[in-house]
C-alpha positions as CSV (number, residue, x, y, z in Angstrom):
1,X,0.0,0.0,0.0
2,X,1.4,3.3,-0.6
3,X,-0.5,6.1,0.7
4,X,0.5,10.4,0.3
5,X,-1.8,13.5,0.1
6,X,-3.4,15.0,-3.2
7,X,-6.1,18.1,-2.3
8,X,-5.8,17.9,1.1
9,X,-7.4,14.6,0.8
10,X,-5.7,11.2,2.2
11,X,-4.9,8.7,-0.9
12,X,-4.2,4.7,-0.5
13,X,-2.7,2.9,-3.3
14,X,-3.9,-1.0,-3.2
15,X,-3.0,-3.8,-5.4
16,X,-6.5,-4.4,-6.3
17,X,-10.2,-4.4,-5.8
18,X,-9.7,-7.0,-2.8
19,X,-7.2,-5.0,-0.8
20,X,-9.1,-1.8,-1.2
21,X,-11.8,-3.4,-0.2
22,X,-10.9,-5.0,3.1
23,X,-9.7,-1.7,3.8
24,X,-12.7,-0.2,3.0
25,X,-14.3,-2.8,5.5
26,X,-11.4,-1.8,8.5
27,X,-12.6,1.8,8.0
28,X,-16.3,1.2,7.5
29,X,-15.7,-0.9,10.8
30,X,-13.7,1.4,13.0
31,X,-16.1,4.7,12.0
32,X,-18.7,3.1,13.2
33,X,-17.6,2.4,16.8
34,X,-16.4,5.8,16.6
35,X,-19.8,7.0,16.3
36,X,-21.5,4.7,18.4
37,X,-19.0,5.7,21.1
38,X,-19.6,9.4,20.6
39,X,-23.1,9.7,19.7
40,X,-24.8,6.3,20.6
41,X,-25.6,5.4,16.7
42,X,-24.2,5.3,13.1
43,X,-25.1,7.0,10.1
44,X,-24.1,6.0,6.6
45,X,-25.1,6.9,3.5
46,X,-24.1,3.9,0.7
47,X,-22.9,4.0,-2.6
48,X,-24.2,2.4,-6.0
49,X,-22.1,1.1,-8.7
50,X,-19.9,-2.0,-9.3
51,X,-17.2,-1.0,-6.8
52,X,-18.7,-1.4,-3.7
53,X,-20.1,-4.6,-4.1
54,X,-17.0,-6.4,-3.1
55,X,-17.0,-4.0,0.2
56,X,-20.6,-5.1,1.4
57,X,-19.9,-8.6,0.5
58,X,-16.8,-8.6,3.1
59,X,-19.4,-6.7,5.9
60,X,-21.8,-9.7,5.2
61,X,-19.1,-12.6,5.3
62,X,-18.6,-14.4,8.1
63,X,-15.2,-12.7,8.9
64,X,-16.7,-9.6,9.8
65,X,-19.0,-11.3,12.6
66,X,-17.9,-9.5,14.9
67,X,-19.3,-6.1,14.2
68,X,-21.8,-6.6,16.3
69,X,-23.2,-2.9,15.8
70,X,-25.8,-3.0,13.3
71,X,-28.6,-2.8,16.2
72,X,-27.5,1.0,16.4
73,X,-26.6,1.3,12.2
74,X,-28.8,3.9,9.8
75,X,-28.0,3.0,6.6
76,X,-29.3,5.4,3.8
77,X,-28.0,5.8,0.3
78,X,-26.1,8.6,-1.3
79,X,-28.4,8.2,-4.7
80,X,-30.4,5.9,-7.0
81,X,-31.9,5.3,-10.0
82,X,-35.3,6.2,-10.5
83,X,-36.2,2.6,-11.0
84,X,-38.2,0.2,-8.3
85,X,-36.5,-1.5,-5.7
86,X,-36.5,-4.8,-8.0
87,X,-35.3,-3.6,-10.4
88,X,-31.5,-4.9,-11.7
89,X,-30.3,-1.1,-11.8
90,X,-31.1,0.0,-8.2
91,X,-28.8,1.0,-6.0
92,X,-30.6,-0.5,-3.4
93,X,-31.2,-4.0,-4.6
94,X,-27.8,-4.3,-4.5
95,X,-27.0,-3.4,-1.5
96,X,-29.9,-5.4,-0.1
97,X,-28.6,-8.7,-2.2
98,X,-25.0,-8.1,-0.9
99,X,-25.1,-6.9,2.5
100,X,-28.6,-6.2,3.9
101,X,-30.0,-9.5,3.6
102,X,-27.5,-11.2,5.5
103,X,-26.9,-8.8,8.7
104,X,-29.3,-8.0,11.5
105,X,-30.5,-4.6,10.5
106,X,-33.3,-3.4,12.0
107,X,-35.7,-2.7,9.0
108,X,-36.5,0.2,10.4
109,X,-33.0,1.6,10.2
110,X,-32.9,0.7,6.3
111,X,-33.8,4.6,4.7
112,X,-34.1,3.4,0.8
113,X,-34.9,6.2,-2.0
114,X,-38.1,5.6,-3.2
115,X,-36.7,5.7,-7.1
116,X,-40.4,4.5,-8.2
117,X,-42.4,7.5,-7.1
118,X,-42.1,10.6,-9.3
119,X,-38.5,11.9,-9.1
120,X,-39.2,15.4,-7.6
121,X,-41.6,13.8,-4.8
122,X,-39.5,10.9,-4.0
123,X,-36.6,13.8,-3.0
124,X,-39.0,15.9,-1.3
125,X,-39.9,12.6,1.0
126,X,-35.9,11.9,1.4
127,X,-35.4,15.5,2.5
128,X,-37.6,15.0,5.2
129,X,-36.2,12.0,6.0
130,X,-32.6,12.8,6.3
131,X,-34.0,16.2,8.2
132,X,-35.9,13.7,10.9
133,X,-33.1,11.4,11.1
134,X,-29.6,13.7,11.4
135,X,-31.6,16.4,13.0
136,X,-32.5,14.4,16.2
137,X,-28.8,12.7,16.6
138,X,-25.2,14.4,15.2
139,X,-26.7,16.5,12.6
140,X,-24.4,14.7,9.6
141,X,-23.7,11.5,8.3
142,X,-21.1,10.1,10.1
143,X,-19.9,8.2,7.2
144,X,-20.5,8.8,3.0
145,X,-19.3,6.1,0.6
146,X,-19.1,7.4,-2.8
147,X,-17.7,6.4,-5.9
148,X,-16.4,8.1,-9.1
149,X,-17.5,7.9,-12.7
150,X,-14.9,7.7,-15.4
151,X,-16.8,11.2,-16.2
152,X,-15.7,12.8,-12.9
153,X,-19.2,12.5,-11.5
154,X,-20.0,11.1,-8.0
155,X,-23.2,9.8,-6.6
156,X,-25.6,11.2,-9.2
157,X,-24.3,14.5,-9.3
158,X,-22.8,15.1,-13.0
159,X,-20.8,17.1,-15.2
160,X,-22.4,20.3,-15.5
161,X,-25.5,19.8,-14.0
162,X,-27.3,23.2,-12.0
163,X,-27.2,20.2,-8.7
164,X,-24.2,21.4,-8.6
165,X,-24.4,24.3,-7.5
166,X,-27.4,23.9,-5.3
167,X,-26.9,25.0,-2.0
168,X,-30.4,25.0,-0.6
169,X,-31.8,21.5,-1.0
170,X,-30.7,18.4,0.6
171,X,-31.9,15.9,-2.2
172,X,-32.5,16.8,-5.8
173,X,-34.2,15.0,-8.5
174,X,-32.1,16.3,-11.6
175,X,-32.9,14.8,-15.3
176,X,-29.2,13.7,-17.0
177,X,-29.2,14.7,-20.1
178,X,-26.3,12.0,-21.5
179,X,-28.7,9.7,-19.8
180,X,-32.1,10.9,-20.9
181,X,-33.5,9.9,-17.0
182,X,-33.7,11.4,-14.0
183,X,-31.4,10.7,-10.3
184,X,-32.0,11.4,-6.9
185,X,-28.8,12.2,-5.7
186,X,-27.6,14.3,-2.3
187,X,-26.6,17.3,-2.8
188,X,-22.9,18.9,-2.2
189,X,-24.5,20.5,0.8
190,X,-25.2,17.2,1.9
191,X,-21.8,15.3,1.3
192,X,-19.5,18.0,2.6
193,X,-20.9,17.9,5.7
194,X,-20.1,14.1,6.8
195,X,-17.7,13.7,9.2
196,X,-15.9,11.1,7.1
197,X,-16.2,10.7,3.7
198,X,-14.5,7.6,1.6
199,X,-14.2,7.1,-2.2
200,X,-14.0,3.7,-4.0
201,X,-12.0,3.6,-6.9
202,X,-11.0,1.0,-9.3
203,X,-10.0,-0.3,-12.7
204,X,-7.7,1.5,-15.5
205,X,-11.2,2.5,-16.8
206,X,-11.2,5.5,-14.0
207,X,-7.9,6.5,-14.2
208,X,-8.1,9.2,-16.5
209,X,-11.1,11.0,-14.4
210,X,-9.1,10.1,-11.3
211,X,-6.1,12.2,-12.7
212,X,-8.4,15.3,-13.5
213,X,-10.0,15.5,-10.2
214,X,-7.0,14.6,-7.6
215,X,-4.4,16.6,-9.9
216,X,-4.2,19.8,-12.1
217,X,-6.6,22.6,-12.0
218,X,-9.5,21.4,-14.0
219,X,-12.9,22.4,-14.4
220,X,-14.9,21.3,-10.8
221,X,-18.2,21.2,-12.8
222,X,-16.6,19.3,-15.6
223,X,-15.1,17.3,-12.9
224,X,-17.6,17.1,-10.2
225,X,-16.1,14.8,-7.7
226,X,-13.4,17.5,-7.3
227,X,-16.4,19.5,-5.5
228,X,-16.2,17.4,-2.6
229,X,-14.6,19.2,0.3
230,X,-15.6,18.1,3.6
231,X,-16.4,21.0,5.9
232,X,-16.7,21.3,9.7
233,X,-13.5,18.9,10.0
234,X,-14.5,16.4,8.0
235,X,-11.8,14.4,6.7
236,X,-11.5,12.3,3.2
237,X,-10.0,9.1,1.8
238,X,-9.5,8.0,-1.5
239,X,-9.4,4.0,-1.6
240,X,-7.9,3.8,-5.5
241,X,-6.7,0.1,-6.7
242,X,-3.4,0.5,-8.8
243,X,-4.9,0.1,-12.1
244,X,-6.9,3.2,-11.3
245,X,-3.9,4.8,-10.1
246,X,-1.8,4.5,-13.2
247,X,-2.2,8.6,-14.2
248,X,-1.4,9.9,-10.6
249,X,1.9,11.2,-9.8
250,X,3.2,9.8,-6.5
């Protein structure tokens, strides 16, 4: 592992998906013991996409059965596809085939998207969601897994989008125009307030988006994952396998 600082952000180098993804499991781990220990509960928002699934399949095995913390675990998502829940491209029917079936989660404590409801409705409800849930304990997700696209975007915030930008709403509903649909997707406001925030990175496939947002001075809304800053000492971790880490100088 070779590890060094790009934007103020800590970087790990891994050999591959597995290693980045048991240390994505230590982390995911130690944070929330953190937060039980400090607040009394955990908050995490998930991510979508390919990446992660190797991460909530170690948090499922049976080597991880000794977290024994998911009694006081929230888990909401940082964005989905305005799909149903069964459907093969939602965020959450992922994570519910590789981790959430297979831990004892309080059902109650699993705060899904609604991605089959109309898009601008389905955000309003996760606003007020989010604004029950972090109001009443720390205020901010204690933990937000992302990931990056090999376009720069991150959860379902993309290049150029007005989301961007938005500074007043917690969840948005924006239509992608290179994808002809609409996201839900946290906003910036959102994500720069978690107390620790993680990317996921891997495969040669990223490393050119990886390059433009960790080096260089390019474009943040042509890049959009360079937007995240965590405020209010929030700190950030790039997990990057070395095939995704073939463009960064280090």
């Amino acid at each position: 592992m070779i590890t060094f600082q790009k934007q103020g952000a800590r970087v790990e180098v891994w050999h591959d998906l597995d290693d980045l993804s048991a240390r994505a499991a230590e982390l995911f781990i130690s944070t929330a013991y953190e937060s039980i220990t400090g607040n009394g509960d955990f908050t995490v928002a998930l991510s979508g996409g390919s990446t992660p699934r190797a991460l909530y399949a170690r948090l499922a095995s049976e080597a991880h059965e000794e977290y024994a913390a998911w009694a006081r675990t929230h888990v909401f998502w940082s964005d989905e596809r305005c799909v149903p829940p069964t459907d093969e491209q939602s965020n959450y029917r992922m994570a519910r085939e590789t981790l959430l079936d297979h831990v004892p989660l309080p059902p109650q404590q699993i705060h899904r998207m609604r991605g089959e409801d109309e898009p601008a409705s389905a955000a309003a409800l996760y606003t007020s969601q989010l604004g029950q849930h972090l109001t009443s304990r720390a205020g901010r997700f204690n933990l937000m897994l992302l990931g990056l696209g090999d376009d720069g975007h991150t959860a379902s915030l993309f290049p150029h989008s007005s989301a961007l930008d938005d500074m007043e709403h917690l969840v948005v509903a924006p239509f992608v125009e290179k994808l002809r649909v609409h996201r839900l997707t946290l906003t910036f406001r959102v994500i720069n307030d978690a107390a620790h925030t993680i990317f996921l990175v891997s495969g040669e496939a990223k490393a050119a988006a990886l390059h433009a947002v960790l080096e260089g001075d390019a474009d943040p809304h042509a890049w959009p994952a360079r937007m995240v800053r965590p405020a209010h000492g929030g700190n950030l971790t790039w997990l990057i396998d070395q095939d995704a880490a073939t463009q960064l100088s280090y």
